[in-house]
N, C-alpha and C positions, 0 to 999 in steps of 0.2 A: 185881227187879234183873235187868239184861238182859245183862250180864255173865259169863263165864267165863276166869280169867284176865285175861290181856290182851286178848281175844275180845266185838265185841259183838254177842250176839245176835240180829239186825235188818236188817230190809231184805230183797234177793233171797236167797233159798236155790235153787240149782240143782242138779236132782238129774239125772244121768247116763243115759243110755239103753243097751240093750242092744248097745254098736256094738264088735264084734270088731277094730275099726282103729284101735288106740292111737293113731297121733299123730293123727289125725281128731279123736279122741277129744280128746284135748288139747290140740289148735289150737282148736278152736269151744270149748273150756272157757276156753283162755288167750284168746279174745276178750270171752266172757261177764265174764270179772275186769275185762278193760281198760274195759269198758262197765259196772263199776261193782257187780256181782256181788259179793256179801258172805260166803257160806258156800256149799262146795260138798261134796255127800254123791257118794260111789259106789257107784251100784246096777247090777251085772250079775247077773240072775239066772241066765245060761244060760253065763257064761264058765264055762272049765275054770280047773282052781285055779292052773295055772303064771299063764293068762292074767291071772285075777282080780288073783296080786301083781303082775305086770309093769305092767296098766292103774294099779294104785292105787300105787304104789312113784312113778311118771311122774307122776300129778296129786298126789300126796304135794310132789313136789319143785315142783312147778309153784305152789302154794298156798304153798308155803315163800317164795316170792319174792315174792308178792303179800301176805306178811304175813295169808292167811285161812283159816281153818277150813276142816279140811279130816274130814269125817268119813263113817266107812262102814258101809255097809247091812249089817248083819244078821250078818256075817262078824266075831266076839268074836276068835277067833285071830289071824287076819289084822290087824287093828286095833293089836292086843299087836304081833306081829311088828313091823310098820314102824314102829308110835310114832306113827301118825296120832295125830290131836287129839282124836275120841271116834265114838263107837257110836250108831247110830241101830237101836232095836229094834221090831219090829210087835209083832201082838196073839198070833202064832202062836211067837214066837221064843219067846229065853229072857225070861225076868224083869226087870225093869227092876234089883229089888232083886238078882238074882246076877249082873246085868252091872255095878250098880254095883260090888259086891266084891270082882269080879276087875277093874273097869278104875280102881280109886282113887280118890279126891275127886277128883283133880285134871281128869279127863277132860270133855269133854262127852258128856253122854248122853241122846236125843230119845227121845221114845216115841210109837207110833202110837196115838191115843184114836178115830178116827173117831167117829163119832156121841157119843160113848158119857161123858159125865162120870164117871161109875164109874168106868169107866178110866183118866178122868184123874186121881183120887185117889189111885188105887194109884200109878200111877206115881209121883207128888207123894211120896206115902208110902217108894217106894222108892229115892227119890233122882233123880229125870229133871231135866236143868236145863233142858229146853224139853219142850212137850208139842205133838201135831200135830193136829189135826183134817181132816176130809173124807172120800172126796171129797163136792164139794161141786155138785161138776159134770162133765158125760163127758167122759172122759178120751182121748184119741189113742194111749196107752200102757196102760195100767192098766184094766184089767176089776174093775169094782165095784157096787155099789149105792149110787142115787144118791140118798144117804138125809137126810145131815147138812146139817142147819138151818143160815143162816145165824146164827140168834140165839146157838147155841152159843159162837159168838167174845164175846160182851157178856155172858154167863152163867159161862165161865171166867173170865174177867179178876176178874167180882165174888167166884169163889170163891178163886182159886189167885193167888198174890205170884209167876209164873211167866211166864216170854216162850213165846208161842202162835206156832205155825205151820199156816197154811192149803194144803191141796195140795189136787189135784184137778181135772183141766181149767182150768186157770187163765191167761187170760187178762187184754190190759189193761184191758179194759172188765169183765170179770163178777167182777174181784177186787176192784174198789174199793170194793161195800158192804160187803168183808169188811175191809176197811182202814177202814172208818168203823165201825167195829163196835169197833174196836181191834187187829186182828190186828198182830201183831210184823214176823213175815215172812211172805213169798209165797212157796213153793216151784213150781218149774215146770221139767218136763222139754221137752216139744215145743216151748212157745212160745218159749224160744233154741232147742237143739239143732237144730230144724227151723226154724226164721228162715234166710232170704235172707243178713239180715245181724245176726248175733248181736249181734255187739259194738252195735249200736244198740238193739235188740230190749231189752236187759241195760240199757243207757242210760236208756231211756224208762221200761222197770219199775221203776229205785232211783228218776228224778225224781218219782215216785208218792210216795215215803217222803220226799224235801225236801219238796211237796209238802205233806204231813202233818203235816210240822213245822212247815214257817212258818206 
């Protein structure tokens, strides 16, 4: 069920880069939507906390209007405060299960599985309504190892009743076996936020998902 709420979980996931210039920040996210953008996370890991709610409070209200998912990295409090839509947690944060039970059924809640199926059980176990895999590929933003198999996407799908997301260097061209695999969504920081021109960039990545379906 790809579903939360009225929310469906599918297609572009764009996740936020470390840029201290709010409406920057928000203008190149309010193109990524107009271009068709489905769920957007914010990740600043270096903001100070005033900036962190001023950036997410802005794309909070910006998501508001484009009727999508608006959820944020790693920061439980923050989340709670504004009433975002839900929590995306890694392998280092808290819990999937005590984020679930401070943030209520009702929230969305992603968890980071990289490689790792194990981890995507617990999460399953603890309540995640999407799970993430990668990276998958190097990344322009993100320092990682570049470890996780494409087959992981065709191997969740067989174990977990759950919508999968792929991050990781993600491009138009090296995400598509991961979309024939089954993946749900494509998460991608550089390939909009650093696009020429986003709102097309955003465009071309959802036509991947019609694409899929017809």
């Amino acid at each position: 069920m790809n579903t939360v709420g009225s929310y469906q979980l599918s297609g572009l996931y764009i996740v936020t880069p470390d840029w201290e210039d709010t409406a920057q920040l928000v203008s190149i996210t309010e193109q990524a939507l107009q271009g068709g953008a489905n769920i957007v996370q914010y990740r600043h890991k270096t903001a100070s906390p005033e900036l962190r709610k001023t950036q997410a409070r802005a794309l909070l209200e910006l998501c508001r209007r484009f009727n999508k998912p608006f959820i944020i990295n790693d920061h439980l409090e923050l989340c709670l405060d504004i009433d975002a839509d839900g929590l995306h947690v890694g392998g280092t944060d808290l819990s999937v299960a005590d984020a679930r039970a401070r943030l209520g059924a009702d929230k969305i809640l992603g968890a980071s599985c990289y490689g790792d199926l194990e981890l995507a059980r617990t999460a399953v176990r603890g309540g995640a309504s999407y799970i993430a895999f990668g990276g998958f590929y190097p990344s322009r933003i993100k320092k990682y190892a570049v470890t996780t198999p494409v087959s992981i996407v065709g191997d969740a799908i067989k174990e977990f009743d759950l919508p999968n997301v792929v991050i990781g260097g993600m491009t138009l061209e090296n995400c598509q076996p991961l979309l024939a695999q089954g993946a749900d969504m494509v998460a991608v920081i550089s390939s909009v936020y650093m696009s020429e021109q986003p709102q097309l960039a955003a465009r071309t990545f959802t036509q991947l998902f019609a694409d899929k379906v017809g």
